[in-house]
C-alpha positions as CSV (number, residue, x, y, z in Angstrom):
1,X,-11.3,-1.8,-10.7
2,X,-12.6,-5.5,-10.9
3,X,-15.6,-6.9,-8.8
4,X,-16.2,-10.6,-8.4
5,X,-19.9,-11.4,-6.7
6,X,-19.9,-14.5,-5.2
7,X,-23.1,-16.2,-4.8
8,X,-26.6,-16.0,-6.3
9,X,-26.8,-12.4,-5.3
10,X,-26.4,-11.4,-9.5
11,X,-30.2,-10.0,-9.1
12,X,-30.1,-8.6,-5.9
13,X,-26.8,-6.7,-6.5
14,X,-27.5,-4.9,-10.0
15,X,-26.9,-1.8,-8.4
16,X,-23.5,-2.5,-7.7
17,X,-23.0,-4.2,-10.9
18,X,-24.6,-0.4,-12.6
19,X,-22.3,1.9,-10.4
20,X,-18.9,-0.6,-11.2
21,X,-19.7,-0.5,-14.6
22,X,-20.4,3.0,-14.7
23,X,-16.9,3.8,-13.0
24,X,-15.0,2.3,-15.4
25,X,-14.9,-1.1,-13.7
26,X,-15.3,-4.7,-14.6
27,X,-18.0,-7.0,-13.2
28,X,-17.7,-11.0,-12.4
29,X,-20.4,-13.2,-11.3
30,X,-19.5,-17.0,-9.6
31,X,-21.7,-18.6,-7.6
32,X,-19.7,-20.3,-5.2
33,X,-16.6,-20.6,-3.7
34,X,-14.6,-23.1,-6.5
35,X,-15.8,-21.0,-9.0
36,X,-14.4,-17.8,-7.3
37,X,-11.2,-19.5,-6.6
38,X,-11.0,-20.1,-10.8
39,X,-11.6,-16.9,-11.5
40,X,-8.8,-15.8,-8.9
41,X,-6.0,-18.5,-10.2
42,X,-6.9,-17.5,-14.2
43,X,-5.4,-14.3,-13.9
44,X,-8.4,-12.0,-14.2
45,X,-8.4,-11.1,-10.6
46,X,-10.6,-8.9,-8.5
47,X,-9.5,-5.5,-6.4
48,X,-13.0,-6.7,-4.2
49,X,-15.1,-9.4,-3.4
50,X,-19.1,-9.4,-3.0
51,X,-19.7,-12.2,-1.2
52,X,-23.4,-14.0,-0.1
53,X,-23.2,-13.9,3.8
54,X,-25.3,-17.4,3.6
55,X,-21.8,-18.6,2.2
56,X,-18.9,-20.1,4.0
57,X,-17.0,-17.0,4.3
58,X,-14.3,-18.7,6.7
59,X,-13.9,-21.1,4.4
60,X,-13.1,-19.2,1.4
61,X,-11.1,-16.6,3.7
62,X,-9.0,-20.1,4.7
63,X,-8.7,-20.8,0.8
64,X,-7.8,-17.3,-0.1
65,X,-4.9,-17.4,2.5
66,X,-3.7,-21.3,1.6
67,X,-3.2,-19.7,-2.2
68,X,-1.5,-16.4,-1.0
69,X,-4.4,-14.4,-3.0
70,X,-5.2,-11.0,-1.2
71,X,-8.6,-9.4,-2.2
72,X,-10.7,-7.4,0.5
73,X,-14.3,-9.4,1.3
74,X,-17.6,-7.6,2.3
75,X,-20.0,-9.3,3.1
76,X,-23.4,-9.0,1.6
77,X,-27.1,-10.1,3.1
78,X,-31.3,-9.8,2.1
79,X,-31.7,-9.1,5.7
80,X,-30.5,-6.4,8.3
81,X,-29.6,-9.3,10.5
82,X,-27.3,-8.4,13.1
83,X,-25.7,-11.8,14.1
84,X,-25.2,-12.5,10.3
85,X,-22.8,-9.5,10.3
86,X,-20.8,-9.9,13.0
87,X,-20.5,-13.4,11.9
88,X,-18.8,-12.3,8.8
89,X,-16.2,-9.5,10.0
90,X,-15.3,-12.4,12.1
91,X,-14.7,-14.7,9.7
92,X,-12.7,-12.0,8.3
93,X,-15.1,-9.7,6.2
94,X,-13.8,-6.3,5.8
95,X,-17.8,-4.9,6.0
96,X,-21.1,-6.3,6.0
97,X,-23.8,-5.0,3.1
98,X,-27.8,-5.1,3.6
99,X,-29.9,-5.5,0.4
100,X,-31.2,-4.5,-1.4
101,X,-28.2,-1.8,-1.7
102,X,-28.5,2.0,-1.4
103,X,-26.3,3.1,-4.4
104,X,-24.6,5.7,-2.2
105,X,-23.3,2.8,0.0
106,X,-21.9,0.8,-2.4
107,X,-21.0,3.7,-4.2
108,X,-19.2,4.3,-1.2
109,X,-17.3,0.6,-0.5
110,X,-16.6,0.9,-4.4
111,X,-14.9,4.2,-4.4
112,X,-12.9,3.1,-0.8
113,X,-11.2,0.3,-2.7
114,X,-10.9,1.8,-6.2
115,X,-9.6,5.0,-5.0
116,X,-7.4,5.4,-7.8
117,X,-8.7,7.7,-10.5
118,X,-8.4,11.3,-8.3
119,X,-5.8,13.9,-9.6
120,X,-2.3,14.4,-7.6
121,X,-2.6,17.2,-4.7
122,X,0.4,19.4,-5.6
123,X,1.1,23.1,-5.5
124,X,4.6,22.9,-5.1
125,X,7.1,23.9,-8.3
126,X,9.8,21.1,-7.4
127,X,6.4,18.4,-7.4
128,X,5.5,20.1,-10.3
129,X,8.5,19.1,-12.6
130,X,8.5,15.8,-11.9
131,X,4.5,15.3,-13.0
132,X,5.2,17.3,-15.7
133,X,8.0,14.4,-17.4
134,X,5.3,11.7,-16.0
135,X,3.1,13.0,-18.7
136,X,5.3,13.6,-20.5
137,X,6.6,9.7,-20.5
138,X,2.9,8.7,-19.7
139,X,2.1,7.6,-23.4
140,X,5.5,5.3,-24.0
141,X,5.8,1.9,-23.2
142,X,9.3,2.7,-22.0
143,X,9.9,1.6,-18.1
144,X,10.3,3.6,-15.2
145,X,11.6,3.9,-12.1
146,X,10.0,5.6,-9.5
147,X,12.3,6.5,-6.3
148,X,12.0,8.8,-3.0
149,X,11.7,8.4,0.5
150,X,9.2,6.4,1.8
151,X,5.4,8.0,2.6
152,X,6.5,10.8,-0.5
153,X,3.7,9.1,-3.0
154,X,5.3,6.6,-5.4
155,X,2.8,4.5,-6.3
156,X,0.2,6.7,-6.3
157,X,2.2,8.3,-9.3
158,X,2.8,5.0,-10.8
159,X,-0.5,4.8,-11.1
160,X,-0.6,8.3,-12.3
161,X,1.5,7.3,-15.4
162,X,-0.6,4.0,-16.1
163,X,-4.3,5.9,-16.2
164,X,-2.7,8.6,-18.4
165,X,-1.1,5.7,-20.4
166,X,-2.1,3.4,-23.7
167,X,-2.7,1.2,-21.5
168,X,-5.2,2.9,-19.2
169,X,-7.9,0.5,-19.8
170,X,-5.9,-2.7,-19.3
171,X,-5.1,-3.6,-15.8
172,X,-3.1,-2.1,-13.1
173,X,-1.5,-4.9,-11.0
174,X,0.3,-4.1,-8.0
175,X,2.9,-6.2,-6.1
176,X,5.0,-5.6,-3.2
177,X,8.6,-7.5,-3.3
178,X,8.9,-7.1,0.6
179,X,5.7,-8.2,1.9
180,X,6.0,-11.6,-0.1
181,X,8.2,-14.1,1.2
182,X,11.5,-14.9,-1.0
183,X,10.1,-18.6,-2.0
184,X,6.7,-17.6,-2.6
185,X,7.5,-14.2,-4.5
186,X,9.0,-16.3,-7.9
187,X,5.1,-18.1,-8.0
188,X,3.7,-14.9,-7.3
189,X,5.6,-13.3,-10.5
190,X,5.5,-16.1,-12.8
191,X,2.7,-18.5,-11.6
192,X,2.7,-21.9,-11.1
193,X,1.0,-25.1,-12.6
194,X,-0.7,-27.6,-10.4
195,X,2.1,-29.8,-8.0
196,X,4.9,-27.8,-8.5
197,X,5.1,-27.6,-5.1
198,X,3.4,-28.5,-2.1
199,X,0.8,-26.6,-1.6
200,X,0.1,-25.9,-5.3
201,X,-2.9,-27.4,-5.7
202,X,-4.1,-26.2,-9.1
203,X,-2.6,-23.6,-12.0
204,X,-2.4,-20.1,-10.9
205,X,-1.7,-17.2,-12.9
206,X,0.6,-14.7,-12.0
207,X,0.9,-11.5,-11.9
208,X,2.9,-10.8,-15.2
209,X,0.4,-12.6,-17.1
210,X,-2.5,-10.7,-15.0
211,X,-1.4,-7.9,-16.1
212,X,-1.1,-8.6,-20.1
213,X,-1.9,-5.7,-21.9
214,X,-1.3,-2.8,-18.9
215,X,0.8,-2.0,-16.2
216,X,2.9,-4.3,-13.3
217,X,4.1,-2.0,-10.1
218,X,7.3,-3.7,-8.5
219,X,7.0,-2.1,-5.5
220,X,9.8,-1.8,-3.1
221,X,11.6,-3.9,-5.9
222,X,15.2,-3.4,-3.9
223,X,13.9,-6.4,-2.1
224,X,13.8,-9.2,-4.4
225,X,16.2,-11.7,-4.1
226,X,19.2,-11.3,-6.5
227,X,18.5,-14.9,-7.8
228,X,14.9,-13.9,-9.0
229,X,16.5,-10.5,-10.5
230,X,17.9,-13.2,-13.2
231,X,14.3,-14.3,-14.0
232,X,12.8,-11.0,-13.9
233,X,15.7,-9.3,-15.9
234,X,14.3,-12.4,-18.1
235,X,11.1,-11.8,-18.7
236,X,11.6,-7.7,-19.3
237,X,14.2,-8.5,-22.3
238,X,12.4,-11.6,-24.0
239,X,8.8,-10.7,-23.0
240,X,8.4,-14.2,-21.8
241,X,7.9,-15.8,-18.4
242,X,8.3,-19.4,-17.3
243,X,5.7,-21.1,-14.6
244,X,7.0,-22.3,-12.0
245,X,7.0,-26.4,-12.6
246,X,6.0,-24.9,-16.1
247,X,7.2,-26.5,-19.7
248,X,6.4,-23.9,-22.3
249,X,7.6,-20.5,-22.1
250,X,4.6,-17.8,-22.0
251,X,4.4,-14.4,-23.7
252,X,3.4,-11.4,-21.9
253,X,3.0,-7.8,-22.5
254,X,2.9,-5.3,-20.1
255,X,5.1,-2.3,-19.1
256,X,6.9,-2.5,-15.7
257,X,7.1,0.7,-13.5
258,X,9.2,-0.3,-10.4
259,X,9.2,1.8,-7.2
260,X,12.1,1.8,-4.7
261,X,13.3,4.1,-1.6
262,X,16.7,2.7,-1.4
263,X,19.8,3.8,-4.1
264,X,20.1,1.1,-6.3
265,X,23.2,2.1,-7.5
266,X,24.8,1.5,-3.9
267,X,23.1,-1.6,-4.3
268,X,24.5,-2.4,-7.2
269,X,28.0,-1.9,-5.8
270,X,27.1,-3.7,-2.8
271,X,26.4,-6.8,-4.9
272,X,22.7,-6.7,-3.8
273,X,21.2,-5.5,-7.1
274,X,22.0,-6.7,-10.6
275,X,23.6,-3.5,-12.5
276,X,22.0,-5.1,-15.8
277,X,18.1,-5.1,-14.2
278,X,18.8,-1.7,-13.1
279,X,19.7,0.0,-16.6
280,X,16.4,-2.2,-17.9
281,X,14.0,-0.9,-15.4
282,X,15.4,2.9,-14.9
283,X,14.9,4.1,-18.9
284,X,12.8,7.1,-17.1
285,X,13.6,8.2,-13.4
286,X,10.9,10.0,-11.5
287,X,12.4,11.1,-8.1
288,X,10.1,12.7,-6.0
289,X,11.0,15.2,-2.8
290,X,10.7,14.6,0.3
291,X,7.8,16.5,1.3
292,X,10.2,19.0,3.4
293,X,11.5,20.0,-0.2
294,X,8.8,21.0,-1.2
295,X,7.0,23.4,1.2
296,X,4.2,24.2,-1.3
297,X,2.2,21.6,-1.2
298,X,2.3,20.8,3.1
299,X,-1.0,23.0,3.1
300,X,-2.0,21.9,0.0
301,X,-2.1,18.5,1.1
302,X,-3.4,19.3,5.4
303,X,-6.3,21.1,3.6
304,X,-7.2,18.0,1.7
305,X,-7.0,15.7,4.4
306,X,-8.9,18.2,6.7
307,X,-11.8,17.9,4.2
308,X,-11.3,14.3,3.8
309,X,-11.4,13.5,7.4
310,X,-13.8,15.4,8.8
311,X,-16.4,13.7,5.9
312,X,-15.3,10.4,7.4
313,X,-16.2,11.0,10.5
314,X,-19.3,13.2,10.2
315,X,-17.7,16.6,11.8
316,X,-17.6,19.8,10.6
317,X,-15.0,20.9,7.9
318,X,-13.0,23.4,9.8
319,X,-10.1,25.5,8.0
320,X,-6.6,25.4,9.8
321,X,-6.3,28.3,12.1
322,X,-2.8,30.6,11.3
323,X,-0.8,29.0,13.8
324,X,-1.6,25.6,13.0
325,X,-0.1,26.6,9.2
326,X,3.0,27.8,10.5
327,X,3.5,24.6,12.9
328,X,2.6,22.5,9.7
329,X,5.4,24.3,7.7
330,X,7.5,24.5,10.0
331,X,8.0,20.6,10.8
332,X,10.8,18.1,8.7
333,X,8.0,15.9,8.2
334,X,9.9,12.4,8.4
335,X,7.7,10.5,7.3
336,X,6.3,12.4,4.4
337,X,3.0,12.9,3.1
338,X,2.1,9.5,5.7
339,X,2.9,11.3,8.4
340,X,1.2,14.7,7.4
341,X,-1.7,12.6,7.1
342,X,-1.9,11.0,10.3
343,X,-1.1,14.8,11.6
344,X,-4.1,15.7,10.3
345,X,-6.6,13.0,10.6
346,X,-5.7,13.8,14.7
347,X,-6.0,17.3,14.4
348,X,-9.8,16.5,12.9
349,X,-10.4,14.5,15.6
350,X,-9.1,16.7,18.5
351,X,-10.7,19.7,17.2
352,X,-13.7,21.8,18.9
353,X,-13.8,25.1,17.6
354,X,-14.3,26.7,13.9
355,X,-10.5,26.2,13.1
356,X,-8.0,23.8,13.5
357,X,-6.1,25.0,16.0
358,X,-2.1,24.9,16.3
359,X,-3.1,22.7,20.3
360,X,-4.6,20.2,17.9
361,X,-1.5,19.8,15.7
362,X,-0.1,16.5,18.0
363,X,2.4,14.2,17.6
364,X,1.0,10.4,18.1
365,X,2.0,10.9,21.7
366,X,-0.5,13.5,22.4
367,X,2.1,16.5,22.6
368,X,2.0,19.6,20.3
369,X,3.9,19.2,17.4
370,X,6.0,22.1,17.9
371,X,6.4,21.8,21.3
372,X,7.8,18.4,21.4
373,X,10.7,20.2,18.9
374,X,11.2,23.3,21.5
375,X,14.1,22.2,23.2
376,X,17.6,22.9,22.4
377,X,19.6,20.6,20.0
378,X,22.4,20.7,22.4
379,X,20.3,20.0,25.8
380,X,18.2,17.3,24.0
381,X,21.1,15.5,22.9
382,X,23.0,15.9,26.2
383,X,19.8,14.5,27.8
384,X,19.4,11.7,25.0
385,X,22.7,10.3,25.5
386,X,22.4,10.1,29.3
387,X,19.5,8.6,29.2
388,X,21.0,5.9,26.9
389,X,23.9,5.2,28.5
390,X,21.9,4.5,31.9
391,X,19.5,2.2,29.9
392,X,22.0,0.3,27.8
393,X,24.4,-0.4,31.2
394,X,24.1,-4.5,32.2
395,X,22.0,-5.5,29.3
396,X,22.7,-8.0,26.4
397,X,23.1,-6.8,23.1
398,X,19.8,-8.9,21.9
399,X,17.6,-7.0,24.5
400,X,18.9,-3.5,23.5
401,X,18.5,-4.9,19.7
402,X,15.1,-6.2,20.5
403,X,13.8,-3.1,22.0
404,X,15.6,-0.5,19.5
405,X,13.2,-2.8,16.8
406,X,10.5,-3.0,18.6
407,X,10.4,1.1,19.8
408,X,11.4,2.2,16.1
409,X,8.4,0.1,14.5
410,X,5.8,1.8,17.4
411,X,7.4,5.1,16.6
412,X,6.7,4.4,12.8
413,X,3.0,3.3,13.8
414,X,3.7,-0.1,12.8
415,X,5.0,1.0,9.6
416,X,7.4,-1.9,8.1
417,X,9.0,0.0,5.6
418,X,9.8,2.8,7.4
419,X,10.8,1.3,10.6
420,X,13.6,-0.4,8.1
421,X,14.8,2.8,6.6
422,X,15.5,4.0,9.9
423,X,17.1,1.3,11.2
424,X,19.4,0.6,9.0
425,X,18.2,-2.9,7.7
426,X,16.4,-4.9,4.9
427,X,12.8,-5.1,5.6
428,X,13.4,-8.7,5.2
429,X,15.6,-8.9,7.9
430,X,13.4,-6.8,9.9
431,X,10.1,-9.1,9.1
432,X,12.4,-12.4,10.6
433,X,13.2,-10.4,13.8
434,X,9.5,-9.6,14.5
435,X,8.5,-12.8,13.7
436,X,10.9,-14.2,15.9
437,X,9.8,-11.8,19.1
438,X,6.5,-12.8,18.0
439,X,7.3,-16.2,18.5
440,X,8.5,-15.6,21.8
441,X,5.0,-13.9,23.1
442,X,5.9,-10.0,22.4
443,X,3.3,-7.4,21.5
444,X,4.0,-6.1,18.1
445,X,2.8,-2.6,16.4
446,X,0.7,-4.3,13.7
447,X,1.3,-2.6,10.0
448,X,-0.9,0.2,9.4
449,X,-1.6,1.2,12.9
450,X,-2.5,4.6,13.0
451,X,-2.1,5.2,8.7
452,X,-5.2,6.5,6.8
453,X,-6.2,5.6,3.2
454,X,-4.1,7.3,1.2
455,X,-3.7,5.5,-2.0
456,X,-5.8,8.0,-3.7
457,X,-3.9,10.8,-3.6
458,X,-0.3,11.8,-3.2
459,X,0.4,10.1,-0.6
460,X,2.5,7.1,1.0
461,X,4.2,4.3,-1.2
């Protein structure tokens, strides 16, 4: 993990600075916003910002934005003052800080962001295999491809491979193909130097050069544009990447692990995905089961998040009752290990006696899980069907379009990705259509609604 304090809070926040350090992580001091920004654009990066609340925090949340950089801010103050705080969560600090700190609080923040360095929860044999050739893999440089449904846990296993890796003390640098617009996602890759384009208003590093020495995820990497696969396929063979408005050519080094839930091979044949970028990237497959496929580890996993949750939100840890195992087992889980976790983090929540009952096990809707599965395949679908076929009579085909989106992204808990998969489209198409309903004054499920933090574990990539 890497800090960046902003400010003249260096004294004030050697705590922190003790407990990173002591984690593993690396510590940067600036002490105000131009320098942060500098630090940001050089390529050293930060997973969290400390920032002085007597700063402009709006302003360097506005600056952060203008340069596409994403890094979570809390706030940080010498007083307990109360207007101060709210100030800065809503100039977009993620949490506000008193000091001097209590090192379980920071502690706290710090392990919330860099929740990285826990083991895998598995129990399951079919889980078991394919962790077993991640280590096995771990200590090459060779690149990997990482593939499953979405919410199964593949970055979380990326980043499995990287910490068990020659490169474990070099950086981990994460970027998501989808969530990046096509024209920005080249600059994002490569970097840019100052006036390549408007909007480029000094050098930036990007993220191949950030990560010199360790690991880049290409997550959801089925995205990119087939135009950029050129560059990237690039900058894998000859180890160097152009800037974008650049000159020289730069080198990097870094091993690629690149994530996707799609079958690039179909893509391939669909003319979507180069066939050369693909036999670079997928040296070493790591598929990983859909969590029905592996039965094993479903109480493996609810028994984590039990424990998890009910820390988080200072209730009792209460095991899971008998019935509430056999309704966990017993559900396709969809959504994977996302979905499990959400399942649980309810059941915490709705819970009142010394187990975790099978009433608590609820689907987002508020019915029992295996309830809301009791009817008949037959009768449901009878039921479905006439239920669409009053709904879809007299309507446009852009209203039953629009609300088929919109439904399918609530139903995913505002899950992008999924919603996608489901759907049948690119999440690039899908991202336009919101945007465009947006536009035209429609509520929209915002991404993450409902998901937990699950990075740390197996969990959703």
């Amino acid at each position: 993990m890497r800090l960046l304090i902003v400010g003249t809070l260096k004294g004030q926040l050697t705590t922190a600075t003790k407990i990173a350090m002591d984690n593993g992580a690396s510590v940067v001091h600036a002490e105000a916003h131009d320098q942060a920004m500098n630090v940001l654009r050089s390529g050293k990066g930060a997973d969290l910002m400390l920032v002085d609340v007597a700063l402009d925090i709006r302003d360097l949340v506005m600056r952060l934005e203008a340069e596409h950089i994403h890094v979570p801010i809390v706030a940080c103050g010498i007083t307990n003052d109360a207007r101060a705080a709210v100030a800065a969560i809503h100039a977009g600090a993620k949490e506000y800080i008193p000091l001097p700190p209590e090192p379980e609080l920071i502690a706290a923040v710090l392990a919330a962001v860099a929740n990285d360095s826990r083991d895998l929860i598995f129990r399951d044999e079919m889980m078991g295999k394919v962790v077993k050739l991640a280590q096995q893999i771990a200590g090459s440089d060779a690149s990997v491809m990482v593939t499953g449904e979405s919410g199964t846990g593949k970055e979380v296993l990326a980043r499995y491979v990287h910490t068990r890796s020659n490169r474990a003390k070099k950086p981990f640098i994460s970027i998501n193909c989808a969530a990046i617009p096509e024209h920005l996602l080249e600059s994002e890759l490569f970097g840019h130097e100052k006036g390549a384009f408007t909007g480029a208003i000094a050098r930036r590093i990007g993220k191949f050069e950030e990560a010199t020495g360790g690991t880049l995820l290409l997550d959801e990497i089925s995205e990119m544009d087939v135009r950029l696969q050129s560059k990237l396929l690039r900058a894998i063979q000859e180890r160097v990447i152009d800037r974008v408005g650049g000159t020289k050519p730069v080198p990097v080094d870094i091993r690629i692990i690149a994530t996707s839930n799609r079958n690039l091979s179909d893509a391939v044949k669909a003319g979507t995905f180069r066939e050369d970028l693909l036999f670079r990237l997928n040296v070493v497959n790591l598929k990983i089961p859909a969590l029905r496929d592996r039965p094993a580890d479903i109480l493996e996993l609810a028994q984590h998040f039990a424990k998890k949750y009910a820390e988080a939100n200072g209730v009792p840890v209460r095991p899971l009752s008998a019935d509430a195992r056999r309704v966990l087992t017993g559900n396709r889980w969809q959504g994977n290990v996302r979905e499990l976790e959400n399942t649980i983090h309810r059941a915490v929540l709705m819970s009142s006696g010394d187990e975790i009952g099978a009433d608590a096990i609820l689907t987002p809707d508020g019915d029992r899980l295996d309830q809301a599965k009791a009817q008949p395949a037959v009768a449901h679908a009878t039921m479905a069907a006439e239920q669409v076929t009053r709904a879809l009579v007299g309507r446009t085909v852009a209203d039953v379009e629009r609300d088929l989106i919109l439904e399918t992204l609530k139903h995913c808990l505002g899950n992008r990705t999924h919603a996608a998969n489901i759907l049948g489209i690119s999440i690039r198409t899908l991202r336009n259509k919101l945007n465009e309903y947006a536009d035209g004054g429609l509520p929209i499920t915002p991404a993450g609604a409902g998901n937990g933090d699950y990075r740390g574990m197996m969990g959703a990539a």
